[in-house]
Every structure is written in C-alpha cells, then in structure tokens.
C-alpha positions as CSV (number, residue, x, y, z in Angstrom):
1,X,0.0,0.0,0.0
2,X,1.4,3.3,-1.3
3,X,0.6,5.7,1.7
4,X,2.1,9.0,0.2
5,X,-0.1,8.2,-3.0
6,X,-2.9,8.0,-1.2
7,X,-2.3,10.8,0.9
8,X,-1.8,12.5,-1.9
9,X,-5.1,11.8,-3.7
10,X,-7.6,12.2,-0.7
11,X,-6.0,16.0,-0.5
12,X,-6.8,16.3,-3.9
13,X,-10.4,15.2,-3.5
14,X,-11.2,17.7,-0.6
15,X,-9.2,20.4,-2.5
16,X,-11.9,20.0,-5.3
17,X,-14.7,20.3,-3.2
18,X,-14.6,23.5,-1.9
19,X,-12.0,25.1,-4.5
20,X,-15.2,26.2,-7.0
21,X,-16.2,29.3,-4.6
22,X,-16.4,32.4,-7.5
23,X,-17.9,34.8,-4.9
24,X,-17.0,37.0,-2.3
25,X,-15.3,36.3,-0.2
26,X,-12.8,34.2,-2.2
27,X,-12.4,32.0,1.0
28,X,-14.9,31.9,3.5
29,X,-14.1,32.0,7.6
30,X,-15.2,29.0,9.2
31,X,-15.9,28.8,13.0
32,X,-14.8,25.4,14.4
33,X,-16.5,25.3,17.7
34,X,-13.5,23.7,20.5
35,X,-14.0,20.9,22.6
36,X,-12.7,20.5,26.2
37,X,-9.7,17.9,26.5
38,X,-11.2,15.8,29.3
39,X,-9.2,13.2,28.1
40,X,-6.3,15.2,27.6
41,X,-5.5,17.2,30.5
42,X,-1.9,18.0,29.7
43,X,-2.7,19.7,26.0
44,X,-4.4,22.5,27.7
45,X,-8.5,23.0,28.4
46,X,-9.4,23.0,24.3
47,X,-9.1,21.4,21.7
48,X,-9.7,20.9,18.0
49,X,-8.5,17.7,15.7
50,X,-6.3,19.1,13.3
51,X,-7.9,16.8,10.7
52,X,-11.1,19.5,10.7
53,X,-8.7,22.7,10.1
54,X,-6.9,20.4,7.3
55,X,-10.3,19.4,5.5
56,X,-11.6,23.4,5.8
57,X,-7.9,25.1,4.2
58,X,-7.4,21.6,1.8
59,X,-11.0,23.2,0.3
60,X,-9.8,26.5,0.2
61,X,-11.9,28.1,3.6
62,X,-9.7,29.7,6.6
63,X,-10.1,27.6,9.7
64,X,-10.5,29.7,13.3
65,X,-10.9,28.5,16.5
66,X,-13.7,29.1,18.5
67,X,-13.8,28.7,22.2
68,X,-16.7,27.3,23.8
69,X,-15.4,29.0,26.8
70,X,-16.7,32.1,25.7
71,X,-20.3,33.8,27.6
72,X,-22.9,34.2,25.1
73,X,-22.2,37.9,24.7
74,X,-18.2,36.9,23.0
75,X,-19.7,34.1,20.8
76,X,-22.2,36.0,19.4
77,X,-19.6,38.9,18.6
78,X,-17.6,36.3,16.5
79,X,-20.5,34.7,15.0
80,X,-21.0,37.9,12.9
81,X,-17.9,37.6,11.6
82,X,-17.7,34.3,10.4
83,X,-19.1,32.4,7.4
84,X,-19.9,29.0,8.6
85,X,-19.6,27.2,11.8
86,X,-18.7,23.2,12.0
87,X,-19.9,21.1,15.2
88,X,-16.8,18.5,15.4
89,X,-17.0,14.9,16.1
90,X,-16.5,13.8,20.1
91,X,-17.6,11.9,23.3
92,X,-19.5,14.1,25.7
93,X,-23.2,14.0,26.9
94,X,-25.8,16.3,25.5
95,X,-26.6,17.9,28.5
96,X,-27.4,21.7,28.7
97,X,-25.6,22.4,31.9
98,X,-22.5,21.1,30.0
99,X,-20.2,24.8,28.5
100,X,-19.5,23.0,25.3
101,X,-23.1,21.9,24.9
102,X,-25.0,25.3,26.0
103,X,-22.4,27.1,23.7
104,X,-23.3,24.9,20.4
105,X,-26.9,25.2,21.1
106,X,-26.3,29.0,21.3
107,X,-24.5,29.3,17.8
108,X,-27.4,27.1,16.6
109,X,-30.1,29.6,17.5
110,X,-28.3,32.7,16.1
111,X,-28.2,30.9,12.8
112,X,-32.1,30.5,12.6
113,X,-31.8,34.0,13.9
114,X,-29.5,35.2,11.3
115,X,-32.1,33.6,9.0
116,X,-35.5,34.5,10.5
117,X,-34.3,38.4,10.9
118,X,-32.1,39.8,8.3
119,X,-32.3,36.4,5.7
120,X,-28.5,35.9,5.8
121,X,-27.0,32.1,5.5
122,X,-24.6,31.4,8.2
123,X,-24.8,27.6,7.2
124,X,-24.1,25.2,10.0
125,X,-22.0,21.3,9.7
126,X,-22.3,19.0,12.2
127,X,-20.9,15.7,12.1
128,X,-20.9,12.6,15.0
129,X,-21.4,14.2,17.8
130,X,-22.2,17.2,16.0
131,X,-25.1,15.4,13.8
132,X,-26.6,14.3,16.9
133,X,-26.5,17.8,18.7
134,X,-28.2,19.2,15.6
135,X,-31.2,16.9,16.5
136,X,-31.7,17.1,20.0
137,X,-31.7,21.1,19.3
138,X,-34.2,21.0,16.5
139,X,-36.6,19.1,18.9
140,X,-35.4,20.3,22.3
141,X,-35.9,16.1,23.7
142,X,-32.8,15.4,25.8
143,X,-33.6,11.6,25.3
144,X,-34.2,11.6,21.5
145,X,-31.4,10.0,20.8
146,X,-31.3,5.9,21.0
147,X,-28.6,3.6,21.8
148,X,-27.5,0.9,18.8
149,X,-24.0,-0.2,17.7
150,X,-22.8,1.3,14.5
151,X,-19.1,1.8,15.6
152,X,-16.6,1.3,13.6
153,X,-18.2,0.2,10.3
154,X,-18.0,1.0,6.9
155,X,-21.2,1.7,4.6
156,X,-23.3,2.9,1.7
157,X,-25.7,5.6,2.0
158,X,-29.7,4.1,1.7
159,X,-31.1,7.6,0.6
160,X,-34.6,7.9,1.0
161,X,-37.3,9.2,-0.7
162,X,-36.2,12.6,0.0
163,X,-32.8,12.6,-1.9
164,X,-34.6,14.2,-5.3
165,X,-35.6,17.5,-2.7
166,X,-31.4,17.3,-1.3
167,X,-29.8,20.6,-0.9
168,X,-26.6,18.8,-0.6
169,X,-26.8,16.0,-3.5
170,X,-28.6,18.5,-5.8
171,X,-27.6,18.1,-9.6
172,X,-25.6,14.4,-8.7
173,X,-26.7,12.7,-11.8
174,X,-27.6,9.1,-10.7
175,X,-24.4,7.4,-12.2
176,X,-22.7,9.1,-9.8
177,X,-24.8,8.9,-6.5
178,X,-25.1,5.2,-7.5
179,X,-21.2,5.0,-5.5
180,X,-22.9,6.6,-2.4
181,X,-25.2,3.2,-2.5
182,X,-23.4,0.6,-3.9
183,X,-19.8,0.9,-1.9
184,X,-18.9,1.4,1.8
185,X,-18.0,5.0,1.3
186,X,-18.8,6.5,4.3
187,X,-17.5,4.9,8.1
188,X,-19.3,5.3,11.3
189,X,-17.7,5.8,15.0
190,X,-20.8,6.1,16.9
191,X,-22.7,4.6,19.5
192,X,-26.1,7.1,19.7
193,X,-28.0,8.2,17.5
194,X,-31.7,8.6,15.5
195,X,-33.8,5.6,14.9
196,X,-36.9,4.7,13.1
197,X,-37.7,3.6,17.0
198,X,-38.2,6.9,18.3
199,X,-40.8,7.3,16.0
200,X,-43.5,5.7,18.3
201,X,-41.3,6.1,21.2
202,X,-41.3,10.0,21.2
203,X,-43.3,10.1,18.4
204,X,-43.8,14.4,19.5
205,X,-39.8,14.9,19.1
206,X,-39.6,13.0,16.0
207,X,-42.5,14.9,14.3
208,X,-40.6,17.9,15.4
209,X,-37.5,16.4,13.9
210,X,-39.0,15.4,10.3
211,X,-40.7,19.1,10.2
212,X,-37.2,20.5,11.1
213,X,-34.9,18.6,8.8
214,X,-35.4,16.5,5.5
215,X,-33.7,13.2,6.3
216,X,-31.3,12.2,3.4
217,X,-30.3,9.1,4.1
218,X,-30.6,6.2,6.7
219,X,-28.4,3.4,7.4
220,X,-28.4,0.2,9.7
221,X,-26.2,-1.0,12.5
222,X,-24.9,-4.7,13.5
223,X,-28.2,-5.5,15.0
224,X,-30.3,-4.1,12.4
225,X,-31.0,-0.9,14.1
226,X,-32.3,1.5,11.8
227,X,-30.6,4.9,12.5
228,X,-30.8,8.7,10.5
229,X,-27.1,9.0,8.9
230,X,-27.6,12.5,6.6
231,X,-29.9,15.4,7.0
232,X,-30.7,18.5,6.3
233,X,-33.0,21.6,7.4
234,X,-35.7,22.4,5.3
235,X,-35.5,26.1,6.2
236,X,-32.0,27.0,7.6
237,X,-28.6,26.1,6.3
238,X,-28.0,23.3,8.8
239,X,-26.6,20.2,7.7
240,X,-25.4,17.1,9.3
241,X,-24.0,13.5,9.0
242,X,-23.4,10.6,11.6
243,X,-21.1,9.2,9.3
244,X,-17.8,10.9,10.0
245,X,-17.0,12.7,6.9
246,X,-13.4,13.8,5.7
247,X,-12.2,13.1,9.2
248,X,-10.9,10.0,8.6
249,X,-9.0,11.2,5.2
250,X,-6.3,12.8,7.2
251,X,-5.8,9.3,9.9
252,X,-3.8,6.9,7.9
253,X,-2.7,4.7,10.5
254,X,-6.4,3.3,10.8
255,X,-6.4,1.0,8.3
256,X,-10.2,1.9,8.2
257,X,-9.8,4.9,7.0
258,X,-8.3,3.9,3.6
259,X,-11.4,1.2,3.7
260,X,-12.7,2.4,0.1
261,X,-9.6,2.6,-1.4
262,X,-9.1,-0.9,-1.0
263,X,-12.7,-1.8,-2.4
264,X,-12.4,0.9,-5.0
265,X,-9.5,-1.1,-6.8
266,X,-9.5,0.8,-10.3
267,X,-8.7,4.2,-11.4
268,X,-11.8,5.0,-12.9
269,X,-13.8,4.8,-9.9
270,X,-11.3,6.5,-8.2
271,X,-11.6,8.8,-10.2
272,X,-15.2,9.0,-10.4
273,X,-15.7,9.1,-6.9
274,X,-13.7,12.3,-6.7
275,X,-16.4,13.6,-8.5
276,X,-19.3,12.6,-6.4
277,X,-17.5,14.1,-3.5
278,X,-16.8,17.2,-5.6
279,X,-20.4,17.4,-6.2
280,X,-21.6,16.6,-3.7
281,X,-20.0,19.1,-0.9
282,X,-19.5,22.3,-3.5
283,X,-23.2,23.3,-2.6
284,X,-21.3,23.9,0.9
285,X,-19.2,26.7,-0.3
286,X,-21.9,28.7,-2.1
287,X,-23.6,28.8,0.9
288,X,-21.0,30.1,3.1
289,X,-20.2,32.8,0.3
290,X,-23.4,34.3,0.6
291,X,-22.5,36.0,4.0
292,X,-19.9,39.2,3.6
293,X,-18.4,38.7,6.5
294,X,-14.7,40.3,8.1
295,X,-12.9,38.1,10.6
C-alpha cells in the first residue's frame, strides 16, 4: 500500500470540493467550535482535531478557532464575523448544563436568527457528535437520541425518498450517487444516535424532527437498528452527517480509514468518486459565500 499516493489523492479530493467558490469572499471564515480535553489534560482546556482545520484550508476556507469557553455575549460577537460554523465529532453527553453543549446550542439559535431576521445564510456542519446535537436542538428532547452499535463500520448511504428535494446532492446525476449506494464510502464511529424507534417512542420529538430537517439518508447498524445517517433543514442552512466525513481522510494509520480505497480497486472509480465528492459538498461553499463577513 502506497501511503504517500494515497495521501496524496484524498487531498486532492477535498481540495476539489470546496476550490469552486467564485464569490465573495474568495475564501470563506469557518468557526470550528472547541471541545474540552477531558481526556487530555496535559494539552491544555481546548481542543480541535487538526484533521477538521486540514479538511476546511485543503478546500480552500480559513479555519478559526472558536472557544466554547466564551459567555454568550463573545460568541455571538464572532459569530458575525464568520461564514460558517462546524460542530466537530466527540464523546460528551448532551446535557445543557454542560459549557461545550449550551455554547453549540447558542450558535445554533443565532443561525435560525440570522435567518429568520435579516435572511442571511450562516450555514451550520455537524458531524458525530455534531449530527446528533443538531437533533436534539431542533426538537429540544434530551432523550431523543437511541442507543445501537454502529461503531466502527464501513457503509453505503440508503437515501430515502427525500434525496430528489437534497440541498446537498442537488444536480448528482444518478451514475454518480449510485457510489454513495453501492460501496462502503462513508464509516461510522458512533454509538447514539436517530432511529426509526423513536418514531412511536417519542413520536412528538420526532414529528418535530422530520418538520425541522429532511432526512437524506438512513443506514443500519450490526443489529439491524435502523438509525438517520444524513440530514438536512428544510429552512435553515443546517446540515449534518453521523457518518464521520473527511475526518478519517487525514488518519492513515487506521487501516479503516483507507477502507474504500481498498474496495475501490480501479482508477476510474477512483476517479469518479472524486467527482461525487466534488459534487456533492460544493453546494457547501456557495452557501458560506453568501454572507460578507470580516474576521
């Protein structure tokens, strides 16, 4: 296995995405909301995995920190000057009293608000953990989300009805989206998440949760469990996936990570899938230009 060539090609995948931006500004801000290093103590209070600040400059974005240390008052003062704002992958509870958690669900109320008032798009990415704070917000359930065992594995998307109303897989023609389906392109590192369950189980939350955001895509875990894996709101520019997204394209020493490249044996669907990817994520970057912002 040829690691540098590999390297070399998933940066040239997530340079394409984002590297089609033809508006102002050239190269939008992105917020990166921190994390706490509970399990790091000695690398300080905050944190960020260097993998999100690669994927954000590899597709042509600037990458800045943003603490969730900061009162309401501070976050709100940078979240006029960003673009964007992505909810990073992580372990901790969903629990209000939680900084981290009351901070995200802070930014995610100025961006309706940023919608609602003055109809600017300040889109929002969450992925993992971030995916999964996206829906307990939209429906304000503290429980909503569902235990199953999805960690660790490798899979296609099963899109769903919705896929021809997508925001984010607008224009795919179906040659292409037919990778998303037919290989393990996307991996999952969860353990919580959105199941067809919680349909009759809080059947209130998830009727808030359907009105909120067009589900995409749904997948299942070892047991069957069906769970939400893609989704998107039907008013505001939030977006999320449970899969973990370009994460994993910056970790080489999990063999995992390179898990499509070893199923994707032949140039031209490497190829090709560069394209899907290209496609699929440049809808990001028109979005985030549409805010003139100064940082």
């Amino acid at each position: 296995m040829n690691f540098p060539f590999f390297r070399l090609l998933f940066l040239f995948i997530i340079f394409s995405i984002f590297s089609t931006c033809n508006t102002s500004p050239s190269h939008p801000i992105i917020g990166i909301l921190t994390q706490p290093t509970t399990n790091y103590p000695d690398f300080g209070k905050v944190y960020v995995p260097s993998s999100y600040v690669k994927w954000i400059e590899a597709s042509g974005g600037k990458a800045v920190y943003i603490d969730y240390q900061l009162s309401h008052s501070e976050l709100e003062q940078l979240f006029n000057k960003v673009n964007g704002l992505v909810f990073i992958g992580g372990g901790l509870d969903i629990d209000p009293h939680i900084k981290y958690i009351d901070s995200a669900w802070y930014l995610f109320n100025l961006t309706k608000q940023a919608y609602d008032k003055h109809n600017e798009w300040v889109p929002i990415w969450g992925t993992c953990l971030g995916f999964q704070m996206l829906s307990v917000f939209s429906t304000g359930d503290l429980d909503f989300l569902d235990r199953f065992d999805s960690w660790d594995m490798a899979l296609p998307l099963n899109f769903t009805t919705q896929l021809k109303e997508s925001r984010i897989f607008k224009g795919i023609p179906s040659s292409y989206l037919n990778y998303f389906q037919k290989y393990n392109v996307t991996i999952n590192w969860h353990t919580y998440g959105v199941t067809s369950g919680y349909q009759t189980k809080h059947k209130e939350s998830f009727q808030k949760y359907s009105s909120f955001f067009r589900i995409v895509s749904n997948n299942s875990g070892r047991k069957g469990k069906n769970f939400v894996s893609t989704i998107e709101s039907y008013r505001y520019p939030i977006y999320g996936s449970q899969w973990v997204n370009f994460f994993v394209l910056f970790f080489f020493f999990i063999e995992k990570c390179i898990f499509f490249l070893y199923e994707l044996r032949s140039r031209q669907i490497c190829g090709e899938l560069k394209m899907v990817f290209k496609l699929a994520f440049k809808f990001m970057v028109h979005k985030e230009c549409q805010a003139k912002r100064n940082f």
